[in-house]
C-alpha positions, 0 to 999 in steps of 0.5 A: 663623725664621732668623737669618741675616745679612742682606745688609751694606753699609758706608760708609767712615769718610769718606762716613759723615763727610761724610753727618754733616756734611751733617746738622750743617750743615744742623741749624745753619742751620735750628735744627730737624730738623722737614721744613718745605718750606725744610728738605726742599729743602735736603736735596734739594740737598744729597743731589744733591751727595753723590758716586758712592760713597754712591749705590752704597750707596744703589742698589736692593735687588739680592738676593732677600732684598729687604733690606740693612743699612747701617752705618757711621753713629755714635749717641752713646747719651749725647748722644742721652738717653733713649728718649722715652716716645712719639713725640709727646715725641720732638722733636729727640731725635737731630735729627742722625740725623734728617736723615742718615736724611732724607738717604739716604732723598732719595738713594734716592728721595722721602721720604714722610709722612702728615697722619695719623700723627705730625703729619706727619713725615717721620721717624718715631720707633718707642717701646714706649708705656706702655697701647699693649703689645698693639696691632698698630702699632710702639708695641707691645711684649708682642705679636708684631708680625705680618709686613705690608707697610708702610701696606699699606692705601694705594695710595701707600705707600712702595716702601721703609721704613728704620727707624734704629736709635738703641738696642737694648741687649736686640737685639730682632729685626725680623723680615722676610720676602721673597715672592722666597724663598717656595714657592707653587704657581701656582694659589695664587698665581693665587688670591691675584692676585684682588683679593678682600678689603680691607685696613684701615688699622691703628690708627695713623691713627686717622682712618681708621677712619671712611672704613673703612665707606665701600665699602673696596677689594678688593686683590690679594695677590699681582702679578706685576711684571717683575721678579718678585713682589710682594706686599701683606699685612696679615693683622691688618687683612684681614678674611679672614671676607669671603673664601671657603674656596680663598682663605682656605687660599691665605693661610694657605699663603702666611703660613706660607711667609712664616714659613718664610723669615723672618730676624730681624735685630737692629740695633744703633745706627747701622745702617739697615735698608732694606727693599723694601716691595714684596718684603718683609713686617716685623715684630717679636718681643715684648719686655718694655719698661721704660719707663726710657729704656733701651728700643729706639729706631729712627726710621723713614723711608718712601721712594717711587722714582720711575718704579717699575712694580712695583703693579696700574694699579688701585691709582690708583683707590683712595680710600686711606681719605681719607690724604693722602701728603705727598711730598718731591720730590727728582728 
């Protein structure tokens, strides 16, 4: 794994300004950074109005590495407390950063939440849980959080995931990893544009692991877009045994390849990691969490971009597992 810098974009003091602003305002009137329709339409009009200079930050990914990091928002680590203990007691812990996440992201494209994870909310805070240290969900801590494509088990996942750092005084690493740098010869990447094997939900929708018994969907790996390729990976919930020998070597050289080109990138409070979900597979390295209120805190917002052509046209006739997306429209 590398740790090469990831690409850096950095907003002057005075668009970091009116982007606070924005959210501060926005808090005063609702009280609550909680995306209730009346607050989500607020944002909508509000991002609309933000000039040429935070779009430009806010463009598409543009390099092969799939990713940047942008800087420039401030965190008070006193004003925002303790790291919560979980996501379900962290209620407007850090609601102003909330809504500048929530912000950017109605820049970018439509924010996205599920009924089935968090209650719903648009921004989701990623906590080490106490008893949860060795799942393969963002609660984790002891274990290697295996590189996947975000809710990579649904047809209506985001395009782009960007995840908030609100404290990481240890500089745990995000690792992540983009299929536009990887080495693969055509007839591994023909065999893994087969859809041959599913991919499960993961264990934070919890509702979903009933439906995974109902004729759960064969997906491609790997599709051929436009632009290039992309990918849909989740090797902890793709039962790998179903597949046959070929394809099941062809994985292992593309996680290896993967591996090959993964970069750790180590946020530190008031950087946004933004990630084509697309392109990009993300984990995380292990880490001994204190349970103090000192542990690493990122909140973590989920973006679809609307227009964008870059999944199978068979994907619209997957059943998801019975999750329902709830989209923000902001275009």
């Amino acid at each position: 794994m590398s740790t090469a810098a990831a690409p850096v974009r950095t907003l002057d003091d005075r668009t970091a300004s009116e982007l606070r602003l924005t959210a501060e305002k926005i808090l005063a009137e609702f009280g609550t950074s909680t995306a209730t329709p009346r607050l989500l339409a607020e944002v909508a009009q509000a991002a609309a109005g933000f000039g040429d200079t935070l779009r430009h930050h806010c463009r598409p990914v543009d390099t092969a590495d799939g990713l940047f990091v942008l800087r420039g928002l401030d965190v008070d680590g006193d004003a925002i407390g303790p790291t919560p203990s979980s996501w379900a007691t962290a209620d407007g812990c850090g609601a102003s950063f909330d809504l500048q996440l929530l912000l950017l992201a109605s820049v970018m494209g439509n924010p996205l939440a599920w009924e089935g994870q968090q209650d719903g909310r648009f921004i989701h805070n990623i906590v080490p849980a106490a008893g949860r240290e060795s799942e393969q969900t963002g609660a984790s801590s002891t274990v290697l959080l295996s590189p996947h494509t975000e809710d990579a088990f649904h047809p209506g996942r985001a395009h782009l995931l960007m995840l908030g750092c609100m404290r990481n005084p240890d500089g745990i690493a995000t690792t992540a990893a983009s299929i536009r740098k990887a080495r693969l010869t055509d007839e591994d990447i023909g065999l893994l544009s087969r859809p041959v094997v599913p991919i499960l939900p993961d264990d934070a929708y919890a509702e979903a692991q009933g439906y995974a018994a109902q004729a759960p969907p064969a997906v491609p790996t790997l599709f051929a877009a436009e632009e290039g390729p992309t990918l849909r990976f989740d090797p902890a919930y793709t039962p790998l045994d179903e597949a046959d020998e070929p394809y099941r070597s062809a994985y292992g050289r593309l996680t290896a390849e993967l591996a090959r080109v993964s970069v750790a990138v180590s946020l530190s409070p008031g950087e946004v990691l933004v990630v084509d979900n697309d392109l990009v597979v993300h984990g995380r390295v292990p880490f001994q969490a204190r349970y103090d209120g000192s542990d690493r805190w990122l909140k973590r917002a989920s973006v679809r971009v609307p227009g964008r052509r870059s999944r199978p046209l068979a994907e619209a006739r997957e059943h998801g597992y019975g999750q329902a997306a709830l989209e923000a429209h902001t275009s």
